[in-house]
Residue frames relative to the residue before (quaternion, step in Angstrom):
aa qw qx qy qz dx dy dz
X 1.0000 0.0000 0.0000 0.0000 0.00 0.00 0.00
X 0.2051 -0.6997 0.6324 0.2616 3.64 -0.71 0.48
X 0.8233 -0.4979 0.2626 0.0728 2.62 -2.03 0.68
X 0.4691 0.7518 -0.2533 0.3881 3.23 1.82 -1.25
X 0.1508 -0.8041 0.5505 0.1662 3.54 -0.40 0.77
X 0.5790 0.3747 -0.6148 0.3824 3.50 0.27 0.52
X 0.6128 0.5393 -0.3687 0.4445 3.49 0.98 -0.64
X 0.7456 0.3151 -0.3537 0.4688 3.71 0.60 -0.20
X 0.3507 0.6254 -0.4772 0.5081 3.65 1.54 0.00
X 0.6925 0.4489 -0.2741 0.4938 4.11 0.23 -1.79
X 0.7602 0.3612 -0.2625 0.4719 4.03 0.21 -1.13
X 0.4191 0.5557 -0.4487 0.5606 3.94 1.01 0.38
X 0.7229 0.5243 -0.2482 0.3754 3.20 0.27 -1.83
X 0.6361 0.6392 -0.2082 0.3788 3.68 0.94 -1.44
X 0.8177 0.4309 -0.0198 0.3812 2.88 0.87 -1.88
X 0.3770 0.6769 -0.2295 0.5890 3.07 1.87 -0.36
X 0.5945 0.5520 -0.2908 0.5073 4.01 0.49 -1.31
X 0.7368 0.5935 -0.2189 0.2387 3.15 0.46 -1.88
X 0.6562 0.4810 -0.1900 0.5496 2.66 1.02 -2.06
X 0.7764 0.3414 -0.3861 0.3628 4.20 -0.01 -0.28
X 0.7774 0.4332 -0.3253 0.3195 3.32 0.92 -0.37
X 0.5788 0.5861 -0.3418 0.4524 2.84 2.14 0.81
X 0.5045 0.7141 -0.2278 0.4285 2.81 2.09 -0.36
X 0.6060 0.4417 -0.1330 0.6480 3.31 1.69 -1.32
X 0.6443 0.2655 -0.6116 0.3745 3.77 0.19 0.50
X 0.6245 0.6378 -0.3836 0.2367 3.25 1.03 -1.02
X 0.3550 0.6730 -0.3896 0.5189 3.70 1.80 -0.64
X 0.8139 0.4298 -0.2326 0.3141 3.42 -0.21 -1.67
X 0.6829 0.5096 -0.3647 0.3755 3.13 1.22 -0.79
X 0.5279 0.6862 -0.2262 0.4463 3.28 1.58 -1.50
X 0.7265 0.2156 -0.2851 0.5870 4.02 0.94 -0.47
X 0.6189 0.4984 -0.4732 0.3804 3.53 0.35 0.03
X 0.5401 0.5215 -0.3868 0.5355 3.77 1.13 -0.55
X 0.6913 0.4089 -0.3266 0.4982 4.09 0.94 -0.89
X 0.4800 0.6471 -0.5110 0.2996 3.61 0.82 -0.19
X 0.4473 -0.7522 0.4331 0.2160 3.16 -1.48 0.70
X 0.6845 0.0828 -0.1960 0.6972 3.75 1.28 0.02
X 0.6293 -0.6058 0.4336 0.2213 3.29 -1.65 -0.27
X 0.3247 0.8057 -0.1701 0.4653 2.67 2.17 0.95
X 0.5789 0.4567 0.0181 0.6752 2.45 1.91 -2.03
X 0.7977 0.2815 -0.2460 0.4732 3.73 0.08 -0.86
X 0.5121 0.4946 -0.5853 0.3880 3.88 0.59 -0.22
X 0.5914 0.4001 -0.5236 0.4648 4.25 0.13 -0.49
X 0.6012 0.5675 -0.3920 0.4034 3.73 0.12 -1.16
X 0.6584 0.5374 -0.3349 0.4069 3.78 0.74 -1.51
X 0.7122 0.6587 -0.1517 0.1894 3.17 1.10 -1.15
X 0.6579 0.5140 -0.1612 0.5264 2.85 1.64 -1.68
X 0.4072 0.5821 -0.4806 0.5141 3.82 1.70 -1.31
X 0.6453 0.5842 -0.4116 0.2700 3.97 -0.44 -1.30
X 0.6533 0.5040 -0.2081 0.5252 3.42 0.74 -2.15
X 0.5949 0.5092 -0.4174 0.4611 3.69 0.19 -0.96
X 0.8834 0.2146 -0.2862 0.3027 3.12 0.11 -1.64
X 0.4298 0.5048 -0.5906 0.4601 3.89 0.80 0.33
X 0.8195 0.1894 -0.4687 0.2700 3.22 -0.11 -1.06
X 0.4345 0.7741 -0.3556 0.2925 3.85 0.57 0.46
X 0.6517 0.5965 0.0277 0.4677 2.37 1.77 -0.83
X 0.3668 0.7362 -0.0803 0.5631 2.73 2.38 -1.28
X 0.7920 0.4792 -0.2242 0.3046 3.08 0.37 -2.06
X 0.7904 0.5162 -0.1587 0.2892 2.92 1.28 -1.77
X 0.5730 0.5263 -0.4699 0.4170 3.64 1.72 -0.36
X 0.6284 0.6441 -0.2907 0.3252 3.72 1.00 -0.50
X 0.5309 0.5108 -0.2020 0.6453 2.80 2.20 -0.53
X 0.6539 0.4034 -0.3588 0.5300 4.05 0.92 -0.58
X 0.6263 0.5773 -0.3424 0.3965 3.90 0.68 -0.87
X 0.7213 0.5277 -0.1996 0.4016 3.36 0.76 -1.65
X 0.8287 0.2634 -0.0234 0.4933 2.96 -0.06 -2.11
X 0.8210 0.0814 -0.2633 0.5000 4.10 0.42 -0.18
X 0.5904 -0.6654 0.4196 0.1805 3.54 0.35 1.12
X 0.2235 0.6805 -0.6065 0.3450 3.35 1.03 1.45
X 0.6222 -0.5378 0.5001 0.2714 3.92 -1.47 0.65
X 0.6845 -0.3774 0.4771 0.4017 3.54 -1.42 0.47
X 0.7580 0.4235 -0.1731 0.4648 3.73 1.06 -1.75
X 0.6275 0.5739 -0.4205 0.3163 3.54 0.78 -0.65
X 0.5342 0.6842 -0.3295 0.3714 3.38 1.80 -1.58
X 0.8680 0.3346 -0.0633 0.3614 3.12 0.90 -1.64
X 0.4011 0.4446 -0.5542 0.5782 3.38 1.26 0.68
X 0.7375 0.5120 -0.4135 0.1516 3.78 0.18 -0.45
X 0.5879 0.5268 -0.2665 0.5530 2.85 2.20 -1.03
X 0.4318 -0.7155 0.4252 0.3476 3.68 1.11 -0.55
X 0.4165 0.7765 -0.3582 0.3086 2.94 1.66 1.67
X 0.3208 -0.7018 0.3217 0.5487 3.13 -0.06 0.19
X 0.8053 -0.2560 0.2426 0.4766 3.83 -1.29 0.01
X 0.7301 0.4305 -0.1571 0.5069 3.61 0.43 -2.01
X 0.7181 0.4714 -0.3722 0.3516 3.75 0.57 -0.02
X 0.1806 0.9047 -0.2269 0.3122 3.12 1.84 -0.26
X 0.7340 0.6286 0.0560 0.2511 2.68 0.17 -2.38
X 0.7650 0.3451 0.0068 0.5437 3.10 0.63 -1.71
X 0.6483 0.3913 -0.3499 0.5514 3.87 1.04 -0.37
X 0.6319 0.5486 -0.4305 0.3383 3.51 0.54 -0.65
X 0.7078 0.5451 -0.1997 0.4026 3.74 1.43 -1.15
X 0.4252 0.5557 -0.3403 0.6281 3.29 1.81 0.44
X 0.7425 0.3857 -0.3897 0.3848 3.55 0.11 -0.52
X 0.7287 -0.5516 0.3286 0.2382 3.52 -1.54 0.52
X 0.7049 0.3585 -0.2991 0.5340 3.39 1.02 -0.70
X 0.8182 0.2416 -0.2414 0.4624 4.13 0.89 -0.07
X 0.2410 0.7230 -0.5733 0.3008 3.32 1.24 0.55
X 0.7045 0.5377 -0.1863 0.4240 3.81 0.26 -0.56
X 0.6522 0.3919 -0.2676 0.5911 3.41 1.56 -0.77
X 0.6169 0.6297 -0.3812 0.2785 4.01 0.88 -0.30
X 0.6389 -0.6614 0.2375 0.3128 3.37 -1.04 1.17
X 0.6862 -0.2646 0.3921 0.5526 3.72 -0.59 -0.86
X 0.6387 0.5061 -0.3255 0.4796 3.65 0.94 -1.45
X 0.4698 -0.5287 0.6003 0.3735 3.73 0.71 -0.79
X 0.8449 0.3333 -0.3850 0.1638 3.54 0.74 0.77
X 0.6018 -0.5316 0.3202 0.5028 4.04 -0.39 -0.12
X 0.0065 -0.7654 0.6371 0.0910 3.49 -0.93 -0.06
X 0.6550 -0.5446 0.3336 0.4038 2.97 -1.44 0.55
X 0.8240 0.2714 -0.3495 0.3540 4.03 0.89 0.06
X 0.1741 0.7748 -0.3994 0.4580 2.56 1.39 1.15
X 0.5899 0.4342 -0.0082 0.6808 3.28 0.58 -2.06
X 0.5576 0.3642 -0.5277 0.5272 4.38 0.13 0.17
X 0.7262 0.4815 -0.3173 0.3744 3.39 0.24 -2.13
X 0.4248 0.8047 -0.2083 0.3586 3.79 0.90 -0.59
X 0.7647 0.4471 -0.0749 0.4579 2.77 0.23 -2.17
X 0.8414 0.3440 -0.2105 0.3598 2.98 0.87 -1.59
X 0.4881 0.6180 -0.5103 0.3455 3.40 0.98 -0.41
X 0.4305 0.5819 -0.4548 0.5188 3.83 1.20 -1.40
X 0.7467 0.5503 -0.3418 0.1512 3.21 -0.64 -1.36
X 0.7774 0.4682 -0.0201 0.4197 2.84 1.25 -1.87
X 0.2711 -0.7786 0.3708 0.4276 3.50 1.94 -0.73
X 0.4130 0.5620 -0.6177 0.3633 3.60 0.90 0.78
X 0.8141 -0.3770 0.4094 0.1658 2.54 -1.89 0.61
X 0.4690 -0.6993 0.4876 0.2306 3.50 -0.87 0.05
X 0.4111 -0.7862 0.3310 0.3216 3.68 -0.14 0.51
X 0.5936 -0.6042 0.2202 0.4838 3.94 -0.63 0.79
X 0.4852 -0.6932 0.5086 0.1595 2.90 -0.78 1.14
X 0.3449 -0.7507 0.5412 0.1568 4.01 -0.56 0.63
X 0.6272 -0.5512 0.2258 0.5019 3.32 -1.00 0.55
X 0.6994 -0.4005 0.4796 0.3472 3.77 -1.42 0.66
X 0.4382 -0.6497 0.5623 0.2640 3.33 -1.21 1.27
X 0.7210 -0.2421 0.4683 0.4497 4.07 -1.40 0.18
X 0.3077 -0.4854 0.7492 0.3291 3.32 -1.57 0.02
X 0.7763 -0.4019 0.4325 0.2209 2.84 -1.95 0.73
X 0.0805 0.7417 -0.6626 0.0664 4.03 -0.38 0.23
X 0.4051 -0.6235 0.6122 0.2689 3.13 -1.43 0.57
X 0.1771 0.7993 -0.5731 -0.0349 3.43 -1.02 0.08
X 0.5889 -0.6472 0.4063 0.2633 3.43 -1.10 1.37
X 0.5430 -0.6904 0.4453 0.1737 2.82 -1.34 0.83
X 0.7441 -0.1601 0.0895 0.6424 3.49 1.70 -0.93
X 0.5616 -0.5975 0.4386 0.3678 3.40 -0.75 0.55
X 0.0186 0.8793 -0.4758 -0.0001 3.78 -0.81 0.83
């Protein structure tokens, strides 16, 4: 860890996310297992899920940033492709602020980042959060 307290202020902040949105699937999971049909525990399954993506979220923003892993490395680890990247990273807490108009990260983004960390500035104002993700059909069949 370096020394730079805004940079260890931002990689707190990150790790912090992580740690609750792993805490709050493990809950979900912990009442869905007490549930009494699969009626009751299939919502519970659900929210556990969300948690664990966005946890997951937390943690490429945490592999990109703080150990200088690639857009591609993130997403071979999560088993994403590259282009899917993008759009999760601009959800998470420490690069929400760095994400384009489209709602996504790029790779000079994730520089401009780095260096702000580095430097202990602040992050710029972040705009409102892109949408969650949603599936949506391509055509009625």
């Amino acid at each position: 860890m370096r020394s730079n307290c805004g940079y260890s202020v931002a990689m707190a902040t990150g790790e912090a996310d992580l740690d609750e949105f792993i805490d709050d699937a493990v809950e979900a999971l912990a009442k869905a297992r007490e549930a009494e049909s699969a009626t009751a525990a299939l919502p519970l399954l659900i929210e556990a899920q969300q948690q664990i993506t966005r946890a997951a979220d937390e943690a490429m923003a945490l592999a990109v940033l703080d150990e200088g892993a690639s857009l591609r490395q993130a997403g071979q680890l999560a088993e994403l492709s590259e282009n899917a990247v993008g759009p999760r990273l601009a959800r998470t807490s420490r690069l929400r602020a760095y994400a384009s108009p489209e709602g996504r990260i790029t790779r000079a983004a994730v520089e401009r980042a780095r260096y702000d960390a580095e430097l202990g500035r602040p992050a710029p104002e972040a705009g409102t959060p892109p949408a969650p993700l949603r599936f949506r059909r391509r055509r009625d069949t």
